[in-house]
N, C-alpha and C positions, 0 to 999 in steps of 0.2 A: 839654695834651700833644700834642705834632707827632708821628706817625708816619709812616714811609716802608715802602711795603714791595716786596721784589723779587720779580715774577715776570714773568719775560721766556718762558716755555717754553713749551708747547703749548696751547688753547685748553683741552682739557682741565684741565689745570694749573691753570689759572685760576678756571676754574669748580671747582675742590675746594680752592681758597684764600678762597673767597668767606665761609667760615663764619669767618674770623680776621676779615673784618672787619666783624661784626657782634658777634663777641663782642668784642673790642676797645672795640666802643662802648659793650656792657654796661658792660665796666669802666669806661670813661672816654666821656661823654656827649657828653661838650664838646672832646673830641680832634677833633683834624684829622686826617684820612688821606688819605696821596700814593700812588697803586701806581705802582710803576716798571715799564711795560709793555710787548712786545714788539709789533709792528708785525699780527702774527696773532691777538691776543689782549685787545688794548686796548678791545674795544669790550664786552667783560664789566663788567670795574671803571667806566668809562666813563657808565653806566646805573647801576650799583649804590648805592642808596639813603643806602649807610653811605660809601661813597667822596668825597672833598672833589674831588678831584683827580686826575688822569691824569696823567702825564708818558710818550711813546711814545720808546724808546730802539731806533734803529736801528744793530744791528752794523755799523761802517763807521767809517774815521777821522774824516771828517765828522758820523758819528753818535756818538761820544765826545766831540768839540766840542763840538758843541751841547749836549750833555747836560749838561756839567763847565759850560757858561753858564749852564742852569736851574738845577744845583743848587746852585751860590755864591750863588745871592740868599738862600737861607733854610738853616737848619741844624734838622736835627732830634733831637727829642729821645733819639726810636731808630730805628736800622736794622734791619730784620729782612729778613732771607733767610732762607728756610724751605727750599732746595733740598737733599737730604739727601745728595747726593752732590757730589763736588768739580769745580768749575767753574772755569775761570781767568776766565772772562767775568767773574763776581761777585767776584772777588778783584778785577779791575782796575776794577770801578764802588765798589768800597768804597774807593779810594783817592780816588775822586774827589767823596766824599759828604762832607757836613759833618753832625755829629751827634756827639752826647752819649754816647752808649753805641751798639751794634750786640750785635745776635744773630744765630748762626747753625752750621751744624756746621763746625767746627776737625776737618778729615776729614787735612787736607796741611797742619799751621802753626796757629799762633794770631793767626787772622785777625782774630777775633768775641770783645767782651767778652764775652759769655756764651754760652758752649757749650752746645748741643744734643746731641752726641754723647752724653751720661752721662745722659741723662732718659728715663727709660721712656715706652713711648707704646706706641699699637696700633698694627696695621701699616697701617691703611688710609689713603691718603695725605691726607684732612682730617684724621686725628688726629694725623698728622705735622707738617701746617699751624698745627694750634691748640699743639701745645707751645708758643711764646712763652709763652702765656699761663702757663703753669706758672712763668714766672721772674717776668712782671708781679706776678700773683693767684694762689694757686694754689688758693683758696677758692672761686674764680668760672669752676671751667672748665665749659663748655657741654654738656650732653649730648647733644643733637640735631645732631648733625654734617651732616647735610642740604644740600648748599649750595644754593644763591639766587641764581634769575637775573630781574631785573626787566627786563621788554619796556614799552618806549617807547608811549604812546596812538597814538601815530602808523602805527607796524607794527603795532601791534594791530587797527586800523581797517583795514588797506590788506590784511593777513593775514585777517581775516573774512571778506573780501569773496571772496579765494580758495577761500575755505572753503565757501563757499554751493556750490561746485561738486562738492566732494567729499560722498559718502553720509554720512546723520548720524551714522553707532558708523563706524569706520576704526581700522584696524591700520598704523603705520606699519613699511615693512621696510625695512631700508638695504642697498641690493645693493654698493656698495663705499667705502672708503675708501683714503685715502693712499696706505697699506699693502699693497700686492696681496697680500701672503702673507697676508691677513686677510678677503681676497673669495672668496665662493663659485664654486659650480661652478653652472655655468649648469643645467643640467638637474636641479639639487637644488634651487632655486628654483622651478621649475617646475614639480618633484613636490609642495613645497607647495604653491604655488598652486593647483594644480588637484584637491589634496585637502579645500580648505579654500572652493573654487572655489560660492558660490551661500550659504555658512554665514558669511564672511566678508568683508570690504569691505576691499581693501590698500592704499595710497599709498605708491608705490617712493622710495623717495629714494637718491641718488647722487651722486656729485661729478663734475664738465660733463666730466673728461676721459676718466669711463667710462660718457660718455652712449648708445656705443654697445652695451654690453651690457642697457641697459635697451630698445633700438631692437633687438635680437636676442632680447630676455625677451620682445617684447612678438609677435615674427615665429614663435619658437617655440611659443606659446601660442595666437596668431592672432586675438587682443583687446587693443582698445585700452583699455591699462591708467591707474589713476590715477596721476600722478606729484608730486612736489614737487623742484625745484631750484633755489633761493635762498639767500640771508644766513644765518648761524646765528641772529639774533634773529626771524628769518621762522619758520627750519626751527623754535624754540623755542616758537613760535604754534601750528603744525600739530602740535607732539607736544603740548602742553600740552592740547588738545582732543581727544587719540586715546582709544583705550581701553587700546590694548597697544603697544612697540616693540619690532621683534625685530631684532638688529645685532649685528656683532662687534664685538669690544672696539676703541670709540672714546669722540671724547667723547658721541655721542648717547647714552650709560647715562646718563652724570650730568646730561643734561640729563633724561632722564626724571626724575631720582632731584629734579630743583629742584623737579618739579611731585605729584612721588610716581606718576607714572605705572609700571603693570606694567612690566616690562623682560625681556625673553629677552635672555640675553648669551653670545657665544660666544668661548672665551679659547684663545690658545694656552695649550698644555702646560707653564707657568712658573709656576710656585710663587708668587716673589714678585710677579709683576705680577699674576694672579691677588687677592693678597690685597690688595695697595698700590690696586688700580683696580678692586674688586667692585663691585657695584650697592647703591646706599642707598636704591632705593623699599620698601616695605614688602610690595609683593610682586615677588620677582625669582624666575629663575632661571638658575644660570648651570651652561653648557654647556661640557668640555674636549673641545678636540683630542685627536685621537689622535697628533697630532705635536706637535711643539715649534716648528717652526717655519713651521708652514702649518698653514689651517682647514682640517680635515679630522674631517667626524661624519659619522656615521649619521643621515640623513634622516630616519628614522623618530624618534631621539631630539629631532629640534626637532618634528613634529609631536606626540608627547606631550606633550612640553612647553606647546605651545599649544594641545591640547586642558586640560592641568590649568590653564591662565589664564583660561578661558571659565568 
């Protein structure tokens, strides 16, 4: 059995599609698996132990070329798109698939031999992922929704070696992401820190373009702090060996949740993205804004909460 599966979307995304394909292989051992993968996200499936194959699809005319060339050489058995909302992207890569059946949600048309729209499911976006399987088996659906990120010996080796530097128990904190409306307030970071200052060990992590607010955490404080800024399969080394990660709502929850690492999560004020992208370690906590559309807590509520972690 040839499968194809789509996800072109956020790195996140990716890592909570990760549990389709391993139950996939429960069902079928001897299946071959393609992920059709986005140019920021490719390097998940990539590594992943149950994936046969990669194919990297870049948005662009040249990049629907190339693509409709790799996928004419083979035809697969099924398509599946797990995307729960309606994409024209995924309408126009399914015109250009070869395959036996397709699944996926008929949100705009009946794109997909078999609709996902009428299948109960939970809200959390692996168990959105794993419906397929409801049409394959529906005898064999997985309980452990968990997704799985496998790091390469090689980063693993290179990421150790980084790690002799860092204190042995470490808390990793992510001071921003993408999304500014999802980064703190400089001086709320620096009440925790200097609450937790002597009880606690941190490693900041950050993405390079708000390396100045970790270079202002570090002026405000007046100590050189621990940091981490590298690859996601690096950054997946350093939480994989933390005790605790505290972050807003990105993908570093679910990468905690691959390793079952604690997790403090802080979400905006939205219902379903709340539920769709809660935290799967077995101990979480997660934390609402007081707005909907910017982080916005009471200080003192992240520090309880990493007092109840310890």
């Amino acid at each position: 059995m040839d499968f194809l599966i789509v996800q072109i979307g956020r790195i996140g995304d990716m890592i909570l599609t990760t549990p389709l394909f391993s139950g996939l292989k429960q069902l079928y051992p001897d299946s071959k698996i393609t992920v059709l993968a986005g140019h920021s996200n490719y390097i998940i499936p990539k590594y992943n132990e149950h994936v046969d194959n990669t194919i990297i699809f870049k948005k662009s005319i040249g990049g629907y070329l190339k693509l409709f060339l790799e996928l004419r050489k083979r035809k697969f058995d099924y398509w599946i798109d797990t995307k729960p909302e309606y994409s024209s992207t995924s309408t126009k890569l399914l015109k250009i698939g070869r395959f036996k059946k397709s699944i996926g949600y008929n949100t705009k048309g009946d794109y997909f031999d078999y609709d996902l729209t009428s299948i109960e499911s939970g809200k959390h976006y692996t168990e959105i992922n794993l419906l397929p399987l409801r049409i394959l088996d529906k005898s064999k659906i997985p309980t452990d929704i968990k997704p799985e990120l496998f790091i390469p010996q090689e980063i693993e080796i290179k990421t150790n070696d980084l790690l002799k530097k860092y204190p042995a128990e470490y808390v990793v904190f992510n001071l921003s992401v993408k999304d500014e409306t999802r980064n703190w307030k400089l001086q709320d970071i620096a009440k925790i820190y200097e609450t937790f200052n002597g009880k606690l060990n941190f490693v900041f992590q950050f993405i390079e373009k708000d390396r100045h607010i970790f270079d202002e955490l570090s002026a405000l404080i007046g100590e050189k702090l621990n940091y981490f800024n590298g690859g996601i399969l690096e950054l997946a080394c350093v939480v994989k060996n933390s005790k605790l990660v505290i972050t807003p709502d990105t993908s570093l929850v679910h990468i905690a949740a691959s390793f079952n690492i604690p997790v403090i999560a802080i979400y905006h004020d939205v219902d379903w993205n709340i539920k769709r992208f809660a935290p799967l370690s077995d101990k979480s906590i997660s934390i609402i804004s007081e707005e909907k559309n910017k982080i916005l807590v009471n200080t003192d509520k992240i520090i309880e909460a990493i007092y109840k972690m310890l």
